[in-house]
N, C-alpha and C positions, 0 to 999 in steps of 0.2 A: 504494500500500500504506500502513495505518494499523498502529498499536501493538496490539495485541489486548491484554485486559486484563490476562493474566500477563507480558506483555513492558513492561506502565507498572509493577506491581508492581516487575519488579528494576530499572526505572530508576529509580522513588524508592528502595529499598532500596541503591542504588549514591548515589545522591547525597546518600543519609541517611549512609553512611558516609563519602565526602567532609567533608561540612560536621563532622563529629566528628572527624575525623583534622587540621582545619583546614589542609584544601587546597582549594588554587582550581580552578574548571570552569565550564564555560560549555555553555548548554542549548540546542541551536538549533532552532528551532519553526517547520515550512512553515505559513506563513499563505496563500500564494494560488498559485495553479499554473494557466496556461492551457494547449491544448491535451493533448499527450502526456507525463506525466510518471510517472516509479516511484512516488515519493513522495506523497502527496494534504496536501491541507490538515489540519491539525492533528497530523500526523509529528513525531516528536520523537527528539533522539540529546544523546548526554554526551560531551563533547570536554573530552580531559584538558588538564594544564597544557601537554604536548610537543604538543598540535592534534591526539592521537589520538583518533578519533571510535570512541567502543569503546558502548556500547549505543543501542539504538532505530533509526531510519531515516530519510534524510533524501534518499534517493536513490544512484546510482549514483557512480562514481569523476568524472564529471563535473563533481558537485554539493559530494562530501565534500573536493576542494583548494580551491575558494572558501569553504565551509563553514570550512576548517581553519584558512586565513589569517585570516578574517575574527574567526575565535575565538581565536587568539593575540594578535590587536591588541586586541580587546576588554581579553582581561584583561590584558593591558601598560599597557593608558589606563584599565582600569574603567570604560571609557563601552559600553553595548551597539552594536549594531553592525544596520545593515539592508542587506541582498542582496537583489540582483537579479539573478537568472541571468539571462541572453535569447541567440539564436543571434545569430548573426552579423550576418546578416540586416538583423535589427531592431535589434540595438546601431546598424550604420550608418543604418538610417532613421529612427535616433532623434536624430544626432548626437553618441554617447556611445561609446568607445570603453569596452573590460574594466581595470578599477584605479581608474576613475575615480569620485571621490565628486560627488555633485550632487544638493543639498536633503538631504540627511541619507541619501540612498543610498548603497551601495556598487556598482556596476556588475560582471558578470562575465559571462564566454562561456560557452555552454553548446556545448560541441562534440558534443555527443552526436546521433545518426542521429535521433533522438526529433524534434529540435530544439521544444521545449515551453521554457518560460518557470517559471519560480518566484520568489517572494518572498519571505525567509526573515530571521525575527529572534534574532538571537543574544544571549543576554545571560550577561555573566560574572557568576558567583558566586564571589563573594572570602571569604576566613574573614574572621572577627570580629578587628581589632586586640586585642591583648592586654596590657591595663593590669595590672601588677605591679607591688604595694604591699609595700615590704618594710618589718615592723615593724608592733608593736602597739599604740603610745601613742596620744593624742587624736588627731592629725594622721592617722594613718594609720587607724583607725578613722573619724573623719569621711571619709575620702578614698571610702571601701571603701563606706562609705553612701551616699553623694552618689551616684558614679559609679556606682548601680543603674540608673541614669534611662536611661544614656545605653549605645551597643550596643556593647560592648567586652565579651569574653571576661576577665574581673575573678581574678586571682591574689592570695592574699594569705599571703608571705614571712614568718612571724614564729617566729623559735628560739626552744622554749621554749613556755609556757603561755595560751593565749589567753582573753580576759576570757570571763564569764561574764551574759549571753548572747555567744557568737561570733555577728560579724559575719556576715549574708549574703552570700557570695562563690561565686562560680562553683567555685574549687579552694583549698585551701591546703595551702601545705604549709611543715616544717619547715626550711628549707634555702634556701640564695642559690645551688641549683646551676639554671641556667638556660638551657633548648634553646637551641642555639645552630643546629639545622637546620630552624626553624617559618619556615613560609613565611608566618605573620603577620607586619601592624607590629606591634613593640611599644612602649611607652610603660612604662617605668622609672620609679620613685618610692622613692627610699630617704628615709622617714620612720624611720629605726632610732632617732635623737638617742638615741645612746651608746652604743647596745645592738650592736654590730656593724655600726657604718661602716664602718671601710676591709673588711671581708671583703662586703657588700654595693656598694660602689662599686666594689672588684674583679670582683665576677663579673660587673656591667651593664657594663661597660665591655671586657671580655675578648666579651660574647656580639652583639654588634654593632646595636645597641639604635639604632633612629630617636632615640628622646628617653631623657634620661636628666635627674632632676631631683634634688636633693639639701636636703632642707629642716632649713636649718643657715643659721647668719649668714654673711657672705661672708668675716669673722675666721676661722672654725672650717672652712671649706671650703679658704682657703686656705693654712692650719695642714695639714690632713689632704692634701691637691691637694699641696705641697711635697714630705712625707713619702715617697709615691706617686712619685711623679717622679723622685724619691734611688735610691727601688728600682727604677725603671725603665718603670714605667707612661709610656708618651707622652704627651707633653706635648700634644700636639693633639689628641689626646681626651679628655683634663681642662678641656682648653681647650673644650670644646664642653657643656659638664655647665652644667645651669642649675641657678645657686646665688647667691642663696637661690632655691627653685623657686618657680614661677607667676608669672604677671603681680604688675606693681605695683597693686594694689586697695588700698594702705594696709591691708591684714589683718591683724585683732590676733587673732581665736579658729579655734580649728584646723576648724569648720565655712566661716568664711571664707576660711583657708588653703588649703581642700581646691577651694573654688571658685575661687578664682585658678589653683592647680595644672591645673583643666579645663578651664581659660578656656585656657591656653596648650597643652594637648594638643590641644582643638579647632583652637586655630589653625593648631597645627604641621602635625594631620592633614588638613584643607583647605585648607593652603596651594596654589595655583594649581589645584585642581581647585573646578570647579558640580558635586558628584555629594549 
């Protein structure tokens, strides 16, 4: 069995609203099937974050618990994922037992009376990390330009009045109040310099932020980092706030700033992953 054309409709229309709710899914697609199988080549199903496989077709319950695992690891590592149902049979005549990965495969049993074979590529779809720039001065306007380039869901923090032209950004809004239940990374940038530090350092640090950057002299962060710590902020999450923000590039103009600051969210965000 294939997708008939109103059943691909509400799977992109489900994973068109996935990708705007920024939540992760994973799409898993029969590429190859020999003898007896439900499913045929080019099948397609949307397997949520908990491994529930909720539209399109990928075959029977045989197919949808290696399907399921196989889409839960994906999006736990973000690397896609390749299946190989086969019966018994042929796992043994092949020397490969069910769990086992070999050459970029994933091995699995197909217990089903069918006993047919499939090939199936899963690939997770992760939301977009979400860079929030809090503040309007040079720094954070260059920040908010620069980082068009690059694919980050782009936030921009700024109480109060924004220049004339505003920046191009994905969202803005008036406020340091900040989801604390998005299943994105997020990457923090408080460029306020004055304008509402400590109530922007508060709320990045309260909402459990990968990176948090503060662009301020390491005097002025440790002047404010003190203050915070009196009233009760954790010290070991101040302790983890990169200040002054971005790599050392020797940057003197806030276009340079901005690129230091990218330099080290890419880093952060690649750290030990090839994706």
């Amino acid at each position: 069995m294939t997708l008939s054309a109103t059943a691909h409709a509400r799977l992109n229309r489900q994973m068109d609203r996935l990708r705007r709710a920024g939540q992760p899914f994973a799409i898993a697609t029969i590429v190859r099937t020999v003898d007896a199988t439900s499913a045929k080549p080019g099948a397609k199903a949307l397997i949520l974050a908990d491994g529930t496989l909720t539209d399109g077709w990928v075959g029977g319950g045989c197919a949808r618990a290696a399907i399921s695992r196989a889409a839960l690891d994906a999006l736990r590592d973000g690397q896609p994922q390749f299946v190989s149902l086969r019966p018994s049979d042929l796992l043994d005549a092949e020397g490969v037992s069910a769990g086992e990965h070999r050459d970029g495969i994933r091995f699995a049993r197909n217990g089903c009376p069918s006993k047919g074979s499939m090939d199936i590529f899963v690939e997770p779809v992760l939301p977009l990390p979400q860079l929030i720039i809090c503040g309007a001065g040079p720094v954070a306007l260059a920040l908010a330009d620069l980082s068009a380039r690059f694919d980050m869901h782009r936030t921009l923090c700024a109480p109060g009045a924004l220049p004339d032209p505003a920046p191009d950004v994905e969202e803005c809004c008036d406020s340091f109040a900040f989801d604390t239940a998005t299943a994105r990374q997020r990457f923090i940038v408080i460029a306020t310099q004055g304008k509402g530090d400590e109530a922007a350092l508060r709320a990045a640090l309260a909402c459990g932020a990968e990176y948090v950057a503060f662009v301020a002299s390491k005097r002025k962060f440790a002047t404010l980092a003190a203050r915070l710590q009196s009233d009760g902020v954790c010290a070991q999450a101040l302790a983890q706030v990169h200040a002054p923000a971005g790599l050392d590039l020797h940057a003197i103009t806030p276009e340079e700033i901005a690129l230091s600051i990218l330099a080290q969210i890419v880093a952060t965000r690649r750290e030990g992953r090839r994706i």
